[in-house]
C-alpha positions in Angstrom: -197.2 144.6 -3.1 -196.3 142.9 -6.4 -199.8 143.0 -8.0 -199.7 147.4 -7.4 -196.4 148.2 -8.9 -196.4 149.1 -12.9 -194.5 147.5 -15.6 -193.3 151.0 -16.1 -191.7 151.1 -12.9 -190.1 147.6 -12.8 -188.7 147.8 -15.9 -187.4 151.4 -14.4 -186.0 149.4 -11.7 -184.3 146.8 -13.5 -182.6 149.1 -15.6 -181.1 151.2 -12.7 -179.8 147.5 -10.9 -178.2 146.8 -14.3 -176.6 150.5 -14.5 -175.3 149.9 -11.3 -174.2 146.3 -12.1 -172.3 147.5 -15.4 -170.6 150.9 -13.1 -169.7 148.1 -10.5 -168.0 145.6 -12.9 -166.0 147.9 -14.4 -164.7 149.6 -11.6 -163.7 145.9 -10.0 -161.7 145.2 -13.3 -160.8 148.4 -14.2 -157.6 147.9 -16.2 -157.8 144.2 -15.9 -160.6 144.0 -18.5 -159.2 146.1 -20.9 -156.3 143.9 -20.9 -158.3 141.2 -21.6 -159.2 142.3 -25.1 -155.4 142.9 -25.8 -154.1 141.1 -28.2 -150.6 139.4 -28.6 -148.3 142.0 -30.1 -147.3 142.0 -33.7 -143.9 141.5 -34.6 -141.2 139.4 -32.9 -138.4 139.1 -30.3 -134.7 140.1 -31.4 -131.2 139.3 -29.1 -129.8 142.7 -28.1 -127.2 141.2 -30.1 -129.1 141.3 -33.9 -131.0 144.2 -32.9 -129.8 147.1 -35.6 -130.2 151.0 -35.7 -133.6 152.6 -37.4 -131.0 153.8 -39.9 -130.8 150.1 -41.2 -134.1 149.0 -41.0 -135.1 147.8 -44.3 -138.9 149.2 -45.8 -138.2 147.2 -49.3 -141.0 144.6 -48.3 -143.3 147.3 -47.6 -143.1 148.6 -50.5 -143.8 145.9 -52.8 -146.9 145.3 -50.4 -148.2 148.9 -51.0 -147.7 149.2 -54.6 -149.3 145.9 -55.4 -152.3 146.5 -52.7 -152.4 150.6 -52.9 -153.9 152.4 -55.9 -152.8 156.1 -56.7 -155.4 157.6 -54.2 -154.7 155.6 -51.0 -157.6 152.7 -50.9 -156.5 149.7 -50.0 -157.3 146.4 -51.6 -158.3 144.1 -48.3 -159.7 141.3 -49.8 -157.5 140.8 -52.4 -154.6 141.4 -49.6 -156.2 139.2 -47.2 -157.0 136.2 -49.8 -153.2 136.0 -50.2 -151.6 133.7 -47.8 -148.2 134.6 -48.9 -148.5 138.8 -48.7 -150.5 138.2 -45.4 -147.2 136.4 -43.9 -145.1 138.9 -46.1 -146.4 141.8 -43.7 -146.4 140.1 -40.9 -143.0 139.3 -41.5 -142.0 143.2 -42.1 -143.8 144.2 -38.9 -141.1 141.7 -37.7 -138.6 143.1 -39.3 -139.8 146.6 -37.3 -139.2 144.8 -34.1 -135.7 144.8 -34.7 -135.4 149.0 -34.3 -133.3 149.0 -31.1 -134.3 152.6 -30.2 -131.3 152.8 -27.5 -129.4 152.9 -31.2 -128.6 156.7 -33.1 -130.4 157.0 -36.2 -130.9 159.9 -38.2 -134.4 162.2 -37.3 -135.4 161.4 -40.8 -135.1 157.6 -40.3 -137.4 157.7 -36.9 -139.5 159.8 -38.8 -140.0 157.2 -41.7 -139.6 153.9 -39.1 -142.4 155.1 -37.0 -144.7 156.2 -39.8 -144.0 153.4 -41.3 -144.9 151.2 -38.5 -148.1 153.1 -37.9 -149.7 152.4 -41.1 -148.7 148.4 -41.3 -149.8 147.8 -38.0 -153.5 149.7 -38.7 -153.3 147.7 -42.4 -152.8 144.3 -40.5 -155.1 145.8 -38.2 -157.8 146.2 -40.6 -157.1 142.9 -42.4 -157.3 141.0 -39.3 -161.4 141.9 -38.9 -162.3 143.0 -42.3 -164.8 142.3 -44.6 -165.8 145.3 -42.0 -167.1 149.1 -42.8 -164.9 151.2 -40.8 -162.4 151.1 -38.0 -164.7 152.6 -36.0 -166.6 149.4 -35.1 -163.1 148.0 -33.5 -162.5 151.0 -31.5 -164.5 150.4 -28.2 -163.9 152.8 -25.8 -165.2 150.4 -22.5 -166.0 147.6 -23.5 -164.7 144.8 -26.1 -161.6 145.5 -28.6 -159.8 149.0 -29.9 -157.1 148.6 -32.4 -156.0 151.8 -31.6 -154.8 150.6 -28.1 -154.6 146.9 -27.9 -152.9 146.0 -31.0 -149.4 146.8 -29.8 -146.3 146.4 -31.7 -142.9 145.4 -30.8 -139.9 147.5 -30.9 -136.7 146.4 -29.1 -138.1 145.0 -25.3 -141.4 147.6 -25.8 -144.5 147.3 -27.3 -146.3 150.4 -28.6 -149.6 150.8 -29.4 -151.0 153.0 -32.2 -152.4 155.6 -30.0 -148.6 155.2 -28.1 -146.8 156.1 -31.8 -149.0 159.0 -33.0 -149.4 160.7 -29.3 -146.2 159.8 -27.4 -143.6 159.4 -30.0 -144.3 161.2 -33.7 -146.2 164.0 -32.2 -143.3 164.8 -29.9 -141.0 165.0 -32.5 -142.2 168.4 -33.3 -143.2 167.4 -36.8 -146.8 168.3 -37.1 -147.1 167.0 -40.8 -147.2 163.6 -39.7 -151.2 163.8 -39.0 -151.0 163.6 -43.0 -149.1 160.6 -43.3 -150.1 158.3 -40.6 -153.7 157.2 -42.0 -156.4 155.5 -39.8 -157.8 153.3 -43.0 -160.4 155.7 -43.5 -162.1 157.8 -46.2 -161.5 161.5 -44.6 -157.3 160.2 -43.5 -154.8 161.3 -46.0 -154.0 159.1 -48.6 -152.1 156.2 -47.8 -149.1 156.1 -49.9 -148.1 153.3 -52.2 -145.0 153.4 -51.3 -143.4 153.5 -47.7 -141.6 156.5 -46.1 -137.7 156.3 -45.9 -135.1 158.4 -44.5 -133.7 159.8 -47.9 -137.2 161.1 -48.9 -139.1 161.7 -45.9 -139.5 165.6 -46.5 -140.0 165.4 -49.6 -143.2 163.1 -48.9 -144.5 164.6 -46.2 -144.5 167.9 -48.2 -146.1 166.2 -51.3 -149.0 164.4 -48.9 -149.8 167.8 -47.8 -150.5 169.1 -50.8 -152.2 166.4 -52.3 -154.4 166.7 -48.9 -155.4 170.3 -49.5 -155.9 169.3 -53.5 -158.7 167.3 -52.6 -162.3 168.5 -52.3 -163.2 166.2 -49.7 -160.7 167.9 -47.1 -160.3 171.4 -47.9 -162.6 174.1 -50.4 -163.0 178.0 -50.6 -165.7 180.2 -50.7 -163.9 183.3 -52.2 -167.3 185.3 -51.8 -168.0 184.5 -48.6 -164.6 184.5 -47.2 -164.7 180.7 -45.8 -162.8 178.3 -46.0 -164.3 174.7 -45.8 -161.0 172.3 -43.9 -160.6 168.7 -42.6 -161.4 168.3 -39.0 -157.6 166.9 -38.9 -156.6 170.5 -38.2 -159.1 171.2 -35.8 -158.6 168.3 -33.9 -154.8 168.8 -33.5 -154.7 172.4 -33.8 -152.3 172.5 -30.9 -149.7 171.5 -33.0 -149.5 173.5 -36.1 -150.1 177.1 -34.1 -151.7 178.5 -31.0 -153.8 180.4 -33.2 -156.4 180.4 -36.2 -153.5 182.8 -38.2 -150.6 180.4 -37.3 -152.2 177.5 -37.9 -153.3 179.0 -41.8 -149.9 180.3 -42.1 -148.1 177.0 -41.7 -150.8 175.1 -44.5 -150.5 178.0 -46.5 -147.9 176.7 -48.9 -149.3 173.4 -49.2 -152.8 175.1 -50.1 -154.1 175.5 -54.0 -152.6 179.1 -55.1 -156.2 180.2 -55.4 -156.5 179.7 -51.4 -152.8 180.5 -50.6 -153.8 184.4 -50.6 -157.0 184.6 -49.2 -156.3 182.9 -46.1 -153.1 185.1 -45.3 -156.6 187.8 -44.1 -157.3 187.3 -40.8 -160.8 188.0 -41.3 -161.4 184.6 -43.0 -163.6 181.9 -41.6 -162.6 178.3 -41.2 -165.4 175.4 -40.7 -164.4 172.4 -40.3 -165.7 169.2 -42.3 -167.6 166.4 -40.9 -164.7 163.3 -40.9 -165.8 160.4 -43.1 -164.7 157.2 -41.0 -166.2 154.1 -44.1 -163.0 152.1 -44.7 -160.5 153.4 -47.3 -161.3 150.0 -49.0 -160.9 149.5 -52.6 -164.2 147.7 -53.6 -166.5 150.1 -51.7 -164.7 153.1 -53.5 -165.4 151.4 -57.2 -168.8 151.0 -56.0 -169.3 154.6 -55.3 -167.7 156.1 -58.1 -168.5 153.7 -61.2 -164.8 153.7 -61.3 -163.4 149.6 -62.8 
């Protein structure tokens, strides 16, 4: 009867029927209701005919976005970004200009390098902009339910549309460059800085090298302790140690040259010990960083 049954163990009940109401919807709509929270995709539709090579693709527009929007260190200036009507349409317009990359085309390994770079940070900036005043990119990354930028805010290239997971996992990490993890940046505090100026073909390794070692400059990502023989790392490396060597040796040896010189000797010793940094996901914004620092 009603009147002998707890509130303990109705409210026990009720939770287990919503449970199995929430497991139930979601396998009915399975892929349906992630597609739901997809949203249009950015960029634009090009004739085979104007399509053009990644060679050609021009980053010019980018560029003036960055250096007027991204200071020396790689935050981002969102509000005053998203107050202007005019550089709001001016990306949107580049990310356009993106859509044009007919991939069927040769281009030079250098200029897919930069093109898809490239393309990964605007589409995360015009990501960000889209939902910001907002704390981190975390809050827009659901992993059931409701919206994640990282996999339903697809851009177009050619008759495809890629999402941001689809350019860092299916195309830059397959072109065996594992220094891209330090250029593509997920608008966050722990990413690599975002440049203030786009990648391009002519200067691609040149950037990627100098990212690196700004990187491993910075406190935040990597420290020593000489006397205790550790070394204090990004979880970057960790999380995608796969890629820069199937071992803890490899992996030190290939970040070795980009490492301070102090560090560049010590972890050629097997013996040393790597921990790995908790990652900082607040929003590589601007405002929150002057706020922190004291910095004008």
């Amino acid at each position: 009867m009603l009147g002998l049954v707890s509130f303990t163990e109705m409210r026990t009940s009720l939770l287990n029927i919503t449970s199995l109401a929430v497991i139930a919807t979601s396998i009915c709509l399975g892929p349906a209701s992630q597609t739901a929270n997809a949203k249009s995709p950015l960029g634009r539709r090009w004739s085979v005919s104007q399509r053009i090579s990644m060679d050609r693709i021009d980053h010019a527009a980018f560029d003036r976005l960055l250096k007027q929007y991204v200071d020396r260190d790689g935050y981002v200036n969102y509000s005053g970004w998203q107050r202007s009507s005019t550089d709001r349409s001016a990306l949107q317009r580049y990310l356009g200009d993106l859509s044009r990359a007919d991939t069927r085309k040769s281009a030079s390994r250098d200029a897919r390098l930069a093109f898809w770079i490239n393309a990964y940070n605007a589409v995360t900036i015009e990501g960000m902009l889209q939902v910001y005043p907002t704390l981190s990119i975390r809050n827009h990354t659901a992993k059931v339910f409701g919206y994640n930028i990282w996999t339903e805010l697809p851009l177009r290239v050619g008759d495809a549309t890629h999402s941001l997971n689809d350019i860092e996992h299916k195309i830059l990490r397959k072109m065996g460059e594992p220094r891209i993890h330090f250029a593509i940046v997920c608008a966050s505090v722990s990413c690599p800085r975002l440049l203030n100026e786009p990648y391009t073909a002519k200067r691609v390794q040149e950037q990627l090298a100098a990212n690196m070692r700004d990187f491993f400059g910075r406190r935040q990502n990597f420290r020593v302790d000489a006397s205790g023989r550790t070394i204090y790392m990004s979880s970057i490396p960790d999380w995608f140690g796969e890629d820069f060597g199937r071992s803890q040796a490899k992996r030190l040896a290939f970040f070795r040259p980009y490492l301070p010189k102090v560090a560049q000797k010590m972890v050629s010793n097997s013996s040393v010990r790597v921990v790995y940094l908790k990652y900082d996901w607040s929003l590589n914004d601007q405002s929150r960083q002057r706020k922190r620092t004291g910095r004008r």
